[in-house]
N, C-alpha and C positions, 0 to 999 in steps of 0.2 A: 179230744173233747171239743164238740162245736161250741163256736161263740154262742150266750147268751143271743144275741141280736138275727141268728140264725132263726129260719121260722121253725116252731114248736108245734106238735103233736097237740098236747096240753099241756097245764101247768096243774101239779101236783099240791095240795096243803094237807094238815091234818090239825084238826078240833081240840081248843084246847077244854082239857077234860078233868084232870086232876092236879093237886100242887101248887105252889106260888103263883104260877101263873093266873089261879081263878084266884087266887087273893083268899080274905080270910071271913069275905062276907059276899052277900048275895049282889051288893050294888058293885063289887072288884069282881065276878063271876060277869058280871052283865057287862061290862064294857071291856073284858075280855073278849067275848061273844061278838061283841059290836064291832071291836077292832080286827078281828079276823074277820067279820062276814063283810065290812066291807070293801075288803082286801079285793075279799072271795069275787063280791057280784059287781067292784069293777074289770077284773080280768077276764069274766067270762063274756062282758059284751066284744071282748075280741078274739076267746080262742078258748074251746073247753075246758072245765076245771074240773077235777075230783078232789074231793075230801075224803081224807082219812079219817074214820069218824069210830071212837070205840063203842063197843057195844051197848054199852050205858045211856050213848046221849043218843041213836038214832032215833029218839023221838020227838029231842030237843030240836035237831040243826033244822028242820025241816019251817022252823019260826022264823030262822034269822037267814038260811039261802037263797036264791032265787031258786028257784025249781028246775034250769038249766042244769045246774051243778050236777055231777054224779057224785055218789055215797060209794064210798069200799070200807068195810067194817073190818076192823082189828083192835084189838089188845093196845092202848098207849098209855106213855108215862106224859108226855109232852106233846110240845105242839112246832116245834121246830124243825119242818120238813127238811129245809135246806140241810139240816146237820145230819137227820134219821133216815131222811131216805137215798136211795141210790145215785151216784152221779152217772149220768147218763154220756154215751161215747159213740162215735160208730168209725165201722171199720172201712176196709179199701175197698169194698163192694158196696157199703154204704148201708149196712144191716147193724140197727143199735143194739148196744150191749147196755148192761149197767155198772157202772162199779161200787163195790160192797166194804170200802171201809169198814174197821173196827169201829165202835161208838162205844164209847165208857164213862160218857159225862161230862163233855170236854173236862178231861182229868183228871176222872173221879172226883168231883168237887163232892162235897159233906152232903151239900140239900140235895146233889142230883140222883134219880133214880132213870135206871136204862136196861133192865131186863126186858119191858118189850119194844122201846124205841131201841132198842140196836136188833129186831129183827124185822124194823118196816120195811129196808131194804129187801131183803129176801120176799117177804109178802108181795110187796110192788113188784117186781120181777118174777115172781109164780103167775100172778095176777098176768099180768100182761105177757105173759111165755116169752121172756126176754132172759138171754144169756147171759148168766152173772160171773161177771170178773171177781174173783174173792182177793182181797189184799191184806194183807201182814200189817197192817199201819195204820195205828189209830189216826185219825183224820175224819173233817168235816166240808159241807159243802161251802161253806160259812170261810172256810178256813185256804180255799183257793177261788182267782180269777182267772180266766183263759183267755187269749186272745182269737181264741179259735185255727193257727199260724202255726206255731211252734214254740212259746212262752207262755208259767201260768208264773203269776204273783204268790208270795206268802209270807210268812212273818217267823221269825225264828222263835219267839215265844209259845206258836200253836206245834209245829209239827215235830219240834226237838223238846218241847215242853216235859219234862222230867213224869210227869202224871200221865202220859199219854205214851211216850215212846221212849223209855229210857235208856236204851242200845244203840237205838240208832242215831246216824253219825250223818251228818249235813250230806257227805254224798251216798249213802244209804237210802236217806230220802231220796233225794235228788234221782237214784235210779228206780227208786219206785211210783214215782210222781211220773217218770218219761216212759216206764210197762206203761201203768195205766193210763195214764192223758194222755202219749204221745206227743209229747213237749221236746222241744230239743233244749231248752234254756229257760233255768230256774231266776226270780228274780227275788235276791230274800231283802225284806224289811226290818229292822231288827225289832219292832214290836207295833203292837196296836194303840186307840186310845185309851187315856188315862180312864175313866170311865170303867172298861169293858174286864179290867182287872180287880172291881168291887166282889160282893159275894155273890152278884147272879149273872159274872162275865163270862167272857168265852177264854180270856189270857192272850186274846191280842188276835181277832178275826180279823181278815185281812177285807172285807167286803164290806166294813163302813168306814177305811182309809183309802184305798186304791181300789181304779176296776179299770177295764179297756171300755172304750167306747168305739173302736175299732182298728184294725190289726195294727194302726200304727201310734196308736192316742191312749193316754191313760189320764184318766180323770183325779185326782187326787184329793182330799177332804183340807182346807185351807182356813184352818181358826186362827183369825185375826186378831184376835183378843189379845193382847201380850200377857193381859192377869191370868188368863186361862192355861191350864198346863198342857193342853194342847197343843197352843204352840210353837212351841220348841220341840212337839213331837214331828207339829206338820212341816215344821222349819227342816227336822233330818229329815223325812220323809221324800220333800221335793229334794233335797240334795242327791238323797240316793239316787230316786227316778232319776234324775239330769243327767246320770252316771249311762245309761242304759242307751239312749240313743231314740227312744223315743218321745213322740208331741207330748207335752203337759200341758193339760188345764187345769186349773186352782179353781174350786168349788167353793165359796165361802161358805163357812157354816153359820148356822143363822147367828143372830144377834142373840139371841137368847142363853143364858151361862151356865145358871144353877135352877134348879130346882130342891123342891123340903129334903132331898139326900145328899145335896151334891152339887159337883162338878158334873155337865149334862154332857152325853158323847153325841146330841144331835149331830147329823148328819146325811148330807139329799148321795152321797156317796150311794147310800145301803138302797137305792132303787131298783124296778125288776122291769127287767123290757123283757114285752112280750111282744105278738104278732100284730105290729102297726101300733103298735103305742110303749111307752115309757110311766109306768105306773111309781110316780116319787112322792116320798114320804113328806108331810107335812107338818107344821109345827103353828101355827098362825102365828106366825114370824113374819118381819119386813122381807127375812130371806128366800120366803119361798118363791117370791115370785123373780128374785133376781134368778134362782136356781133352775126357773122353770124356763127361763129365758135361755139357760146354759145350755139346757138338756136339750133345748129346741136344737139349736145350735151343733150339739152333739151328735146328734140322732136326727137325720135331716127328713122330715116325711111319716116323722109317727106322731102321735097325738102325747101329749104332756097330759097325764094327771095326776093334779093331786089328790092324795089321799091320808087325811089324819095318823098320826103315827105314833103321838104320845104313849097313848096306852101300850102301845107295844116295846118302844124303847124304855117303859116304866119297868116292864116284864124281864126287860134285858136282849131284846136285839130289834130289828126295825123289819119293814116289809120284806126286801128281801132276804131275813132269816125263816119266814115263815113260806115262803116257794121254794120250789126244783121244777125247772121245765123239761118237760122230754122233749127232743128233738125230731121233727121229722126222719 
């Protein structure tokens, strides 16, 4: 699997269309809308984007996209590409494939519905005449990072998660993670943020804790807050990485704690780099701009922006839940 930071083909979303995510009225529909399009029309000033759009709204998106954007029409329950559609790979002559995970809700959770989010992948890969790797193993995109090297990140809450894969056995994963990603070295977490285990979590996505920022650096989510139960999360977290051998950076998470449900899982972690820029989520926080300074830092030569992130971390994941890049 190539790193994220690899240059991209384009980058993949889909429309949120029905469910909790539109909320339960017209003004929680509209800043759905808002908070995906403008995801959508900042990543297209640097590299194409499609939208997944079901057939219901292609009348709608065409209000809120830029007119760049391409349209592919499909059947969806959800709007979380990162989880529904393919992880993208390529091989030793350098021809991408996809990989086609199970998808069942991360878990079958009660609210989720996934009869046609677990066949974007297939669509995307019809669409694009791309070779599909089919795998045994519920799993999401959401749910690994890659260094693009030979190590992906993950959390033992998501891919041994009893709701997801109840057979298999840490090196069961382990050799289906190294078929499909070609990974030599698994690096496990023992969970995610406190947060993302509520009713519209993922049980512990490992891509707003940990990511690489390059084949030797792992970025890490760092809440300072001691009231926060964070934490003590992000407290094992660096302990583990430290174990591994590679650079840490500690990302503080903003200053901001709770919000009307909660304990909030913000997070500049869940960001999406694309080609010549770093698209990170926002919070009108003091910490955004310390974040942005990190990413600079991080990512030496691509453009920092920010972009509002609320509404999407209200929904239950951050920007980068709602991308997949295909890779050159």
């Amino acid at each position: 699997m190539p790193a994220e930071w690899e240059t991209h083909e384009r980058t993949w979303m889909a429309w949120p269309s029905t469910g909790y995510t539109l909320g339960t009225n017209s003004a929680d529909a509209q800043a759905a809308y808002l908070a995906w399009a403008q995801v959508a029309n900042t990543i297209v000033r640097f590299e194409p984007v499609t939208m997944v759009v079901d057939p219901r709204d292609v009348a709608l998106v065409g209000d809120w996209l830029d007119p760049q954007i391409e349209i592919s029409v499909a059947d969806l329950d959800d709007a979380w590409m990162r989880d529904i559609g393919p992880t993208f790979v390529r091989d030793s002559q350098g021809q991408i494939h996809g990989v086609d995970w199970i998808f069942n809700g991360w878990g079958a959770q009660h609210w989720a519905k996934w009869d046609h989010d677990s066949e974007i992948a297939k669509h995307i890969l019809s669409e694009l005449a791309i070779n599909r790797i089919s795998s045994a193993m519920t799993n999401e995109g959401g749910g690994i990072h890659v260094n693009g090297k030979d190590t992906v990140l993950v959390t033992k809450t998501v891919q041994l998660d009893p709701g997801r894969n109840p057979s298999f056995s840490i090196s069961q994963v382990e050799a289906e993670l190294k078929r499909t990603l070609g990974v030599e070295k698994v690096i496990w977490l023992e969970r995610g943020l406190t947060r993302d285990y509520d009713e519209f979590g993922t049980r512990g996505h490992v891509d707003i804790v940990a990511t690489f920022c390059d084949t030797e650096t792992i970025l890490y989510h760092d809440q300072q807050n001691p009231e926060h139960p964070d934490f003590e999360i992000s407290k094992e977290v660096k302990n583990v990485l430290s174990e591994t051998g590679f650079k840490l950076i500690g990302v503080p998470a903003p200053k901001i704690t709770k919000d009307e449900e909660g304990w909030v899982d913000y997070s500049y972690i869940n960001h999406y780099v694309c080609n010549g820029a770093v698209i990170l989520c926002a919070f009108d926080d003091p910490g955004d701009e310390v974040a942005k300074e990190i990413m600079s830092q991080a990512y030496p030569g691509r453009e920092i922006v920010l972009v509002d992130a609320r509404e999407i971390f209200a929904r239950g994941g951050g920007i980068h839940c709602i991308t997949q890049q295909q890779p050159k």
